[in-house]
C-alpha positions, 0 to 999 in steps of 0.5 A: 176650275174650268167647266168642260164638255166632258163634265157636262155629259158626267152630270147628265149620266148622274141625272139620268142615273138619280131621274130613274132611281126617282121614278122607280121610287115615286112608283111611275117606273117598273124597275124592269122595263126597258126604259129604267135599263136604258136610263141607267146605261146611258147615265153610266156610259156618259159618267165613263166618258167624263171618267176617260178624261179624270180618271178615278178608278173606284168610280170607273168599276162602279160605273163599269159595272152599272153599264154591264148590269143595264145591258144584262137587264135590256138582252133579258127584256129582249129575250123575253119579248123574242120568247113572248112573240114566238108563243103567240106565232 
């Protein structure tokens, strides 16, 4: 079985996916700060690249939907800070 690039960055998504979900479990991360989103998404974004190349379509909707979910987490955090600065203005 040969090791590819694509393999590599499908691994890394899976360990920033499992390194976020760990951190929120260890208390040392808020489930809504932008550090948690953001870890999600580039895991999920580099699991749909290494998807592009063995695809498998269950896979695909979950980690599409993952990146979907992330995104919606980092606009909601920026929409926040937005409405926050505005209010001290």
């Amino acid at each position: 079985m040969a090791y590819n690039l694509y393999d590599f960055a499908g691994n890394v998504g899976v360990v920033c996916i499992l390194v976020a979900y760990l951190l929120i479990q260890m208390d040392r991360m808020d489930s809504s700060s932008t550090a948690y989103s953001v870890l999600n998404a580039i895991g999920s974004l580099l699991i749909i690249v290494s998807l592009f190349f063995e695809f498998n379509l269950s896979a695909f909707l979950i980690e599409f939907f993952w990146l979907l979910i992330s995104i919606y987490g980092l606009l909601k955090i920026s929409a926040k800070a937005k409405s926050m600065k505005s209010k001290a203005s």
